[in-house]
N, C-alpha and C positions, 0 to 999 in steps of 0.2 A: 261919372258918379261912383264906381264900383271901385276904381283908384282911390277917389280921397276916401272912401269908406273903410277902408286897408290904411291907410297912413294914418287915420284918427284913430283906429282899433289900437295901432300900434305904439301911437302915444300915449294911451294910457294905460299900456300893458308894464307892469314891472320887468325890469331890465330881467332877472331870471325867470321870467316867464317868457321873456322875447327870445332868449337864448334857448329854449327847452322848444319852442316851436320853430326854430330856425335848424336845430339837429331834427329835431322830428318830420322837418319839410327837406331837409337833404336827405334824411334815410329813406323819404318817398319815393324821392324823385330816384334814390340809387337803386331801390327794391323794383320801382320800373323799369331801369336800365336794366335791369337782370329778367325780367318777364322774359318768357320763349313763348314759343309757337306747341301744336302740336306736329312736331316734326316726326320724322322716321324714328329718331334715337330715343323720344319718350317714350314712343310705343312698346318700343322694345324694351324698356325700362320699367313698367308695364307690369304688375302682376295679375294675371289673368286667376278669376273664381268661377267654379264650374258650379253645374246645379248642386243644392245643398240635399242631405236628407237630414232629418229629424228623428229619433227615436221616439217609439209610441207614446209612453211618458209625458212626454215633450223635454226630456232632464238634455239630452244632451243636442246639438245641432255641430253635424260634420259636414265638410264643404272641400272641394279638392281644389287647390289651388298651384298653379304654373308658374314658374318664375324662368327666365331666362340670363345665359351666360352669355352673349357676344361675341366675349373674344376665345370663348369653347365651342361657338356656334353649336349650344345644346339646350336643353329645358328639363328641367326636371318638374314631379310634379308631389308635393305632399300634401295628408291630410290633416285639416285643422279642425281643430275642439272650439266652437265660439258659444260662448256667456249665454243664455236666452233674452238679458237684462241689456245686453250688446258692451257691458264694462270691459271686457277680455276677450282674448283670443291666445291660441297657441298650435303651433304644429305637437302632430302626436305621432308622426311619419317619421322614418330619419329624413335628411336632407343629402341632396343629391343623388337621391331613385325615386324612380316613378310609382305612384300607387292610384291606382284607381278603383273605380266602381265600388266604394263603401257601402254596406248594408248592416243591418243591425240585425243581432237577436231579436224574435219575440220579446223576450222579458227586457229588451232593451239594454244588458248588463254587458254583451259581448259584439265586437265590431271585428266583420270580415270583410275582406278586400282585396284584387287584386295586386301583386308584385312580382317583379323579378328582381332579385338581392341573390346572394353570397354565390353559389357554384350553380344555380338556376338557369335551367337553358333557353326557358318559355317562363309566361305569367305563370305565377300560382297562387290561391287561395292563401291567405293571411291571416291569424285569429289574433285581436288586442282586447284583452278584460278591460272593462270604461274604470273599473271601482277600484282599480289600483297600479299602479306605477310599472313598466315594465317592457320588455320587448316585444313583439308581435311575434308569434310562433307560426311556422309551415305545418300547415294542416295539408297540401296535397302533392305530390307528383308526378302529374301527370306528362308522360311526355311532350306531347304538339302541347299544352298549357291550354290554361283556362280561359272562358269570359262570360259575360252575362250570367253572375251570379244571384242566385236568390235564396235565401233564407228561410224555409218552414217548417215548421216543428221539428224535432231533434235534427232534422239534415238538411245540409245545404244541397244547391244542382246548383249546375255550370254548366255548361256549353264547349265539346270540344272537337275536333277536325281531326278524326280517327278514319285509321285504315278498315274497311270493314270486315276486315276477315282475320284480324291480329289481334292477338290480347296487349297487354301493358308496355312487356318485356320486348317483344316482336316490336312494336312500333318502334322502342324505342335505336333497336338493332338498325331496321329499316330509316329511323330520319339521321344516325349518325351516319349511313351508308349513302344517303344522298347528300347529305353534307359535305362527306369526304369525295365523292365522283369528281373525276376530271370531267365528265361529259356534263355540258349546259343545257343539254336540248332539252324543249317540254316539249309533249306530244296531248294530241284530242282527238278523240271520237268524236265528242261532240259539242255542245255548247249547254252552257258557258266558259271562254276559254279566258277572260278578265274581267277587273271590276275596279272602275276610276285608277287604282295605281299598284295593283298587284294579281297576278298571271293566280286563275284557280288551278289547284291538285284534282284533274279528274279522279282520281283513284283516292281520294279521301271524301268523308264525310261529316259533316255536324250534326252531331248528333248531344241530346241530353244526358245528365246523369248525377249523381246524388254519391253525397257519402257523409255520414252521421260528424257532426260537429264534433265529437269527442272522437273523432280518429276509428279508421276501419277500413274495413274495402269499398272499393265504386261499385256501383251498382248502374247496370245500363235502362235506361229509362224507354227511348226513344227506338235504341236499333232493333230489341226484339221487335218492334211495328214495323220494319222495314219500312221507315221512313223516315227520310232527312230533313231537316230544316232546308230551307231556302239555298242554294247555291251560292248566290252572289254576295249576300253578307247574313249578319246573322247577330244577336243583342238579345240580352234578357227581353226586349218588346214582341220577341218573338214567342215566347212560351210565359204558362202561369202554373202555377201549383196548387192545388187547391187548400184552403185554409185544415181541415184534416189529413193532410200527405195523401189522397186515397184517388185523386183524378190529377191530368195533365192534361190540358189546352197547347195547343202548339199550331203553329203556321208551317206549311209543307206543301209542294205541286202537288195539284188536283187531278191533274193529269199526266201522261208521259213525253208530253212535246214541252223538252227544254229550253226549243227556241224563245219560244212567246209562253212561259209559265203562268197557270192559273194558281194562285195564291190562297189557300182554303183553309181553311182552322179545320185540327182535327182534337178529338177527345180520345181520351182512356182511362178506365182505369190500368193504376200503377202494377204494373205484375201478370195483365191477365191475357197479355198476345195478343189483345181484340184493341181497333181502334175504328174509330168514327168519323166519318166527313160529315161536319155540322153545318158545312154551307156548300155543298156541292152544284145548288141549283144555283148558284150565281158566277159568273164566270169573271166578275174585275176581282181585285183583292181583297180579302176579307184578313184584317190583322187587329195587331194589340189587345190579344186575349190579356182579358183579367177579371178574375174572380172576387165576386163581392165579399166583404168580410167574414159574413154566417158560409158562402162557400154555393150559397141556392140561387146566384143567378152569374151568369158570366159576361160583362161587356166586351166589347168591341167595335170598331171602325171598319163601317164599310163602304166599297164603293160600286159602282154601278158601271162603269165604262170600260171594257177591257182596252189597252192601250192605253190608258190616257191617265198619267201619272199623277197627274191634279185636279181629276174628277174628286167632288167635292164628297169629303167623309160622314158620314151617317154613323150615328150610336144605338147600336143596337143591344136589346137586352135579351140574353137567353135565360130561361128558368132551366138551370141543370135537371130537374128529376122527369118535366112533363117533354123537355126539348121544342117548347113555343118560344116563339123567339118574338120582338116587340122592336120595330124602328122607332127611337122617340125625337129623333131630331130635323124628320125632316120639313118641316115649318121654318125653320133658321137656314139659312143660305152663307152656311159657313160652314169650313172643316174641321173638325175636334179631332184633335191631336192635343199628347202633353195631358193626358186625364188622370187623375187619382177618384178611386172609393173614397167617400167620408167615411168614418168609423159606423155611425149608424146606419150604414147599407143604402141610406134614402137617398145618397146624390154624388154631384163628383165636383170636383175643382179641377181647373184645363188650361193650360192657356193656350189661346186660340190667336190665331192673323183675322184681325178688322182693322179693314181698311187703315192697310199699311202701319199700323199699330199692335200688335203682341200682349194684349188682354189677358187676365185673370177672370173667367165666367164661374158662374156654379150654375149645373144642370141637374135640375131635380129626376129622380128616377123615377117617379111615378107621372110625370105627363109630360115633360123632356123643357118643361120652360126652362128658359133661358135668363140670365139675372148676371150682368157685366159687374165684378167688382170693380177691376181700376180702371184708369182711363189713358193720363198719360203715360208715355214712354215703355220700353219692353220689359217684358219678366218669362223666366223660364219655368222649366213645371214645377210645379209647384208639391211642396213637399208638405205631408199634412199629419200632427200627431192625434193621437185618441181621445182630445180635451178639443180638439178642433184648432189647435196652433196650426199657421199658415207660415211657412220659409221658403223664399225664392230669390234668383238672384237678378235683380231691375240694375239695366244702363238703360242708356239713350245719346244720341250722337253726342252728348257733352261730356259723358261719362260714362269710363268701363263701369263693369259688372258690379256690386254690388250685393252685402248680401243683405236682404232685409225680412221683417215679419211683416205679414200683410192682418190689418185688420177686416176678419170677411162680410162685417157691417159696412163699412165706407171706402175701404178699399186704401186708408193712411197706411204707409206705411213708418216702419222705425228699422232704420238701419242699425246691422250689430256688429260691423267690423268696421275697419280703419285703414283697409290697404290703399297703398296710391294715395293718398291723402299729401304724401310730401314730394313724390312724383310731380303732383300736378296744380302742387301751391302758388308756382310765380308761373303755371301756364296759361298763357292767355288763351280761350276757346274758341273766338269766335261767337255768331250767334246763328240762328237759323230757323224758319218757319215752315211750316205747309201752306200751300197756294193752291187754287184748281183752278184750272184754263180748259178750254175749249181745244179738243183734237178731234181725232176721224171723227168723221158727222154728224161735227159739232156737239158730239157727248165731252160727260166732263171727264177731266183727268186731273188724278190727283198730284202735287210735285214735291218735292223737298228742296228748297232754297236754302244755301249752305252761304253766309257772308263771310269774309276775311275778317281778322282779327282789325279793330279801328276803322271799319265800312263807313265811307262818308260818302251821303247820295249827290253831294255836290258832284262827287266827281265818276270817271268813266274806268270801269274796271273789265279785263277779259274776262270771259266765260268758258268752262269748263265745263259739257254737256256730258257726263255721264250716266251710259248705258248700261242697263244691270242686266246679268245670266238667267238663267232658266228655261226659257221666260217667263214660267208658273212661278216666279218666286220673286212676292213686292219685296222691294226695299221700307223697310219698316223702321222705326225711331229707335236705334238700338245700337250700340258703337261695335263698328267695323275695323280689323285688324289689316286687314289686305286690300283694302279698298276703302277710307277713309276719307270723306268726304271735307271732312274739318285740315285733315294734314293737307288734303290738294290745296283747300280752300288758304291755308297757310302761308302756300307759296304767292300770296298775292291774286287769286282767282275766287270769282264767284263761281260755284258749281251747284250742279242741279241734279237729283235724282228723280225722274220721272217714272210715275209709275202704269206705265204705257197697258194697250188692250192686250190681254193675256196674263197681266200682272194676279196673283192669287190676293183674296181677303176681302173683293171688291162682289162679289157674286159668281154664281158660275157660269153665268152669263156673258160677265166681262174676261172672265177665266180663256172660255174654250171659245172667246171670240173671235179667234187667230190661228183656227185649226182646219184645214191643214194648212192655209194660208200662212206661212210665219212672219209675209212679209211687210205687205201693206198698211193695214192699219198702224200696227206697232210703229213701223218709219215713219208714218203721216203724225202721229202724235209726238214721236221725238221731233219732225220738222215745224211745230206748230208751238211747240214749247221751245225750240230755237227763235220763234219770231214771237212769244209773248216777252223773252228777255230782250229781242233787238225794238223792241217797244220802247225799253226803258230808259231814262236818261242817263242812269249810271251803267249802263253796260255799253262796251267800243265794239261796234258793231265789224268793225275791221282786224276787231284780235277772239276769235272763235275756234275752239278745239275740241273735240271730243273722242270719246273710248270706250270701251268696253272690254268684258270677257266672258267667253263661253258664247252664252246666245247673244249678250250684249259685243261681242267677237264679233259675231254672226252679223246682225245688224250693222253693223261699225263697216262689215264689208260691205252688204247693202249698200250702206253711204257712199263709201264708195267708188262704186259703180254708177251711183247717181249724176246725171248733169246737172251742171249748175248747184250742187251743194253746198251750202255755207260755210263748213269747217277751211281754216289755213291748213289743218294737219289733223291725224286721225292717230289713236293709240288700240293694234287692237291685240288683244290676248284669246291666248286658248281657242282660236275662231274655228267652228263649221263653215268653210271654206266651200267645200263643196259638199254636195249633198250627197255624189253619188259615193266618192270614196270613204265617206262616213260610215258605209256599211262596214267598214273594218272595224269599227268599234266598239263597243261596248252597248252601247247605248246604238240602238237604229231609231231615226225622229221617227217616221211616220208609219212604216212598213206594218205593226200590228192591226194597225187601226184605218188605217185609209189604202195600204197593198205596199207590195215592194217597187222598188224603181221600173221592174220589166211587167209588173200589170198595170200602173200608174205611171207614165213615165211626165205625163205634163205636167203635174203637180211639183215634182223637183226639178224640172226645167226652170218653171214659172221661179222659184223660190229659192236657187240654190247662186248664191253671191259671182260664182265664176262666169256666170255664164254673162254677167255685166262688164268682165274686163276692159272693154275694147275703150269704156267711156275714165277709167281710170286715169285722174291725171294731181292726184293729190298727195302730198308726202307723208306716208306712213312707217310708221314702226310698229315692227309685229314681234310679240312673245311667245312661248311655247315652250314646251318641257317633256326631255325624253319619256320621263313615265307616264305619260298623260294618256291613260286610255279610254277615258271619258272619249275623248277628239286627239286621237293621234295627231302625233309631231309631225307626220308628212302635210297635214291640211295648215298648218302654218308655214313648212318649208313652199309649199306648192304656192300660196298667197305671194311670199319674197319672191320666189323665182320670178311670179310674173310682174310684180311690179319694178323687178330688177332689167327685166328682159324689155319693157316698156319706155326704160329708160328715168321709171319716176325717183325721185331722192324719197330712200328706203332704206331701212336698216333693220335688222335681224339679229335678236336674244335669241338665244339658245342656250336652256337649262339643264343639263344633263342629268342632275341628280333630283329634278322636282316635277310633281305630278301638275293636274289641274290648277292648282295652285302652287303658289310661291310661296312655302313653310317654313323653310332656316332664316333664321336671324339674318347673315350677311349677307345672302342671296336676295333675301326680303327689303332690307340696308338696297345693296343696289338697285336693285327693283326701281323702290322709287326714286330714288337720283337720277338714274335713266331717264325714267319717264317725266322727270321736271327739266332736267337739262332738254329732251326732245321739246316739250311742252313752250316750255323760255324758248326756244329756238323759232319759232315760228306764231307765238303771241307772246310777246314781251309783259311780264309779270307786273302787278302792282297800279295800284290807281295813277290817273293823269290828269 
């Protein structure tokens, strides 16, 4: 019937109308023969948008945005000017250097930001007037260079890694003298002696300081307290200013053991040598000072667990004058992170992890409710002007970033830029849903179902089990650059992101369910969401592979070791291999919180992947990267050796110039080719 329906249509269509739908049905069908994938090459084709700020106003909205070269294997990043109305957009940066961390004036009329440009050895401070045409002027230079800038009343602060016993001139003497040294060696007393991908300068410090917008001298903030910021990194979340220049909030060791650092917020006022530990009686981390707008009360995030990096965050309110302090959030079973003051002091916008989702909440400061603006897909912090405009930047596995205005009645938003838009016009995406299945005992677990691009359930496609890092850290509806769910799912694979016990956003219950155990549960729920897809009729239960990086490494080893495991082949990166020689790094898993390996030894026996060797008989490929000091490169080379030594079909990446992650372009380019050509090698791609 649907034939002759089409041949009558056609008879009584005018001959120039039959002609005008006969080009218009071959330009279909040619504009589909051009549809791609989201493959390696779009991504990187790809302009990435960082969080936006807003000036108070609400007149102007700036947003830093990434674009890459490929075949310069570089990125640069400039800042854009967008419309509030979303008609326009424009870069106000040059092109071809980096600029970050934008912040505005008070009065909103002048934008400063970090760069390194023309004979600049490090970041510096940047001043560009909004109300007229013109080039960005260097307002600082500072030797070691700047960062986490902030902006209050006539002066800016920054944050810099100064020697503490050198003035300007000195430093600069002393970093062209170690520049120039033949000699490589670093030397430590003590710890910390790295941080994910770069060795710390025992003998420097971070420290605060300020210097008047209109050009002057620096002024040291922080060292008269003979107190440093944090060691291991360091960001404007670290310190606050108070809205009159007259107090500093800052985060600094509470104590003098910089093995296991207690994290404390301290107070001053500016100038007077006296400084205060506002939270000494709590020994996990107390961070993200920030000062209400009138400047009388100071929030921040606190936690309760020492060790445990994903013990869930608490919003605490301090009254600067009386120093009572107020928990208002702990009735919610969620971490707040990513907060902003409202302008009228009453409340904050956040975005917060629910359950595997990246939410916009408002929490009111007077009884700590809780009130979820959006709902689907991610958004970043959110930036908020004095009229109460909300700008943040929303993806989700279908799409990058995004920059949009959030309405904070209903939570719509309205997109105000246009990037990617012809990147990803004839890209086909794919589709994808959330699922909850049954894992360890029989609780539920949340998953992420990624289909191929033209999913037909008639037919049988491989599976692609992907294991996510942390393990404090869900995979949530947000698009991924180095781990891309939609691009695997591309090569012809269904993949799955499960958000196993330990995962964050689920409660803290499902959090710290996995501690110190790292093993168990988490594996029994990846092996339970492997047998809810070999359930299905379109999954081949005979083409099954999975991966990970980092603790999903970790796990991946796990596997394994495991007898009888489903996977044909295993992909693992960045892996905690073993437990014991993980104390070389950066990062120790358990040691604060449950004892080190020689007071505790059967907990990393129990839980440390090597010691399953013997059952190893599956073909993997393992990654890793000389600067990786999250998980040194030996715990990857030690994984190859013994599956080489075993005699299993293995193969071994080695990155030289990349950390934890795979960051250049071609490097990134290879990356994944590798891992589809291994993947294709032992599950043959595409429906059957």
């Amino acid at each position: 019937m649907k034939k002759v329906g089409i041949v009558l249509m056609c008879l009584l269509m005018p001959a120039a109308s039959m002609a005008a739908e006969q080009v218009k049905s071959t330009q279909s069908v040619q504009k589909a023969a051009q549809n791609t994938t989201l493959s390696v090459d779009v991504l990187w084709k790809l302009s990435r948008i960082g969080n936006p700020i807003i000036s108070p106003n609400g007149e102007f909205i700036i947003a830093p945005v990434t674009q890459y070269d490929v075949p310069e294997d570089k990125g640069a990043t400039q800042l854009w000017l967008f419309d509030k109305d979303g008609k326009g957009q424009r870069p106000i940066t040059a092109k071809g250097l980096r600029a970050s961390e934008p912040t505005f004036s008070p009065d909103g009329k002048t934008l400063a930001f970090v760069s390194k440009r023309d004979k600049d050895e490090a970041g510096q401070v940047y001043l560009l007037p909004m109300d007229k045409a013109g080039e960005a002027q260097r307002l600082t230079e500072v030797p070691g260079g700047v960062k986490g800038i902030k902006w209050v009343g006539d002066n800016i602060y920054f944050i810099s890694n100064v020697f503490p016993n050198k003035n300007w001139d000195e430093m600069s003497v002393q970093l062209k003298a170690n520049k120039d040294t033949k000699v490589s060696a670093h030397q430590w007393n003590a710890l910390p002696f790295s941080s994910f991908d770069h060795w710390i300068d025992e003998d420097r410090e971070a420290h605060v300081f300020s210097i008047p917008a209109k050009g002057g001298d620096i002024a040291a903030i922080t060292q008269p307290l003979n107190k440093q910021l944090p060691r291991s990194s360091q960001s404007s979340g670290n310190y606050d200013i108070s809205p009159d220049g007259k107090l500093i909030a800052f985060n600094s060791n509470g104590w003098d053991n910089q093995v296991d650092p207690k994290i404390d917020i301290f107070m001053a006022t500016i100038g007077s040598g006296k400084v205060e530990n506002l939270t000494a009686n709590n020994e996990a981390p107390d961070t993200n000072p920030t000062f209400s707008p009138d400047g009388k009360t100071l929030a921040f995030t606190r936690q309760l667990i020492h060790g445990f990096y994903a013990d869930t965050a608490n919003l605490v309110l301090l009254d600067v004058k009386k120093r009572s302090e107020k928990v208002i959030t702990t009735d919610w079973d969620r971490s707040v992170a990513r907060f902003s003051w409202t302008a009228n002091n009453k409340g904050f916008y956040a975005a917060i992890d629910d359950a595997a989702t990246r939410r916009i909440f408002h929490i009111s400061a007077k009884n700590g409710k809780v009130k979820p603006i959006t709902k689907q897909t991610n958004f970043g912090a959110p930036a908020i002007a004095n009229d109460g405009t909300i700008v943040a930047a929303n993806d989700s596995f279908l799409y990058p970033a995004r920059l949009v205005k959030v309405n904070p009645k209903n939570g719509k938003t309205t997109r105000l830029d246009s990037f990617n838009d012809d990147v990803l016009a004839d890209v086909d995406m794919g589709t994808y849903e959330s699922v909850t299945y049954k894992g360890y005992n029989d609780e539920d677990v949340q998953m992420w179902v990624h289909y191929p691009p033209g999913f037909d359930k008639s037919k049988k496609y491989p599976l692609m089990m992907l294991i996510h890092g942390g393990p404090h850290s869900a995979i949530s509806d947000g698009f991924h650059y180095r781990w891309n769910a939609q691009t695997f799912a591309s090569w012809g694979y269904v993949t799955a992101w499960p958000n196993f016990h330990g995962s964050n956003s689920f409660g803290q219950d499902y959090t710290d369910s996995i501690n110190p155990d790292w093993k168990n549960k988490s594996l029994e729920d990846v092996f339970k969401a492997t047998d809810w897809f070999k359930a299905k009729d379109w999954i081949d239960n005979e083409r099954l592979v999975a991966g990970g990086a980092s603790y999903g490494g970790y796990l991946s080893s796990i596997i394994l070791g495991q007898k009888d495991q489903p996977f044909n082949a295993l992909f693992i990166h960045a892996a905690v291999y073993n437990m014991y020689s993980q104390m070389a790094a950066d990062f120790s898993v358990h040691s604060t919180r449950f004892g080190d390996y020689w007071d505790n030894p059967e907990i990393y026996k129990s839980i440390s992947p090597h010691y399953g060797a013997e059952n190893f008989d599956t073909p993997t490929l393992v990654v890793h990267g000389q600067l990786d000091y999250r998980v040194p490169v030996g715990q990857g080379f030690e994984l190859f050796r013994t599956l080489q030594t075993k005699g299993i079909e293995s193969r071994m990446i080695y990155f030289p110039d990349e950390n934890h992650w795979i960051m250049k372009p071609n490097n990134s380019i290879y990356w994944y080719n590798e891992v589809e050509k291994w993947m294709n090698q032992h599950a043959e791609p595409g429906a059957k």
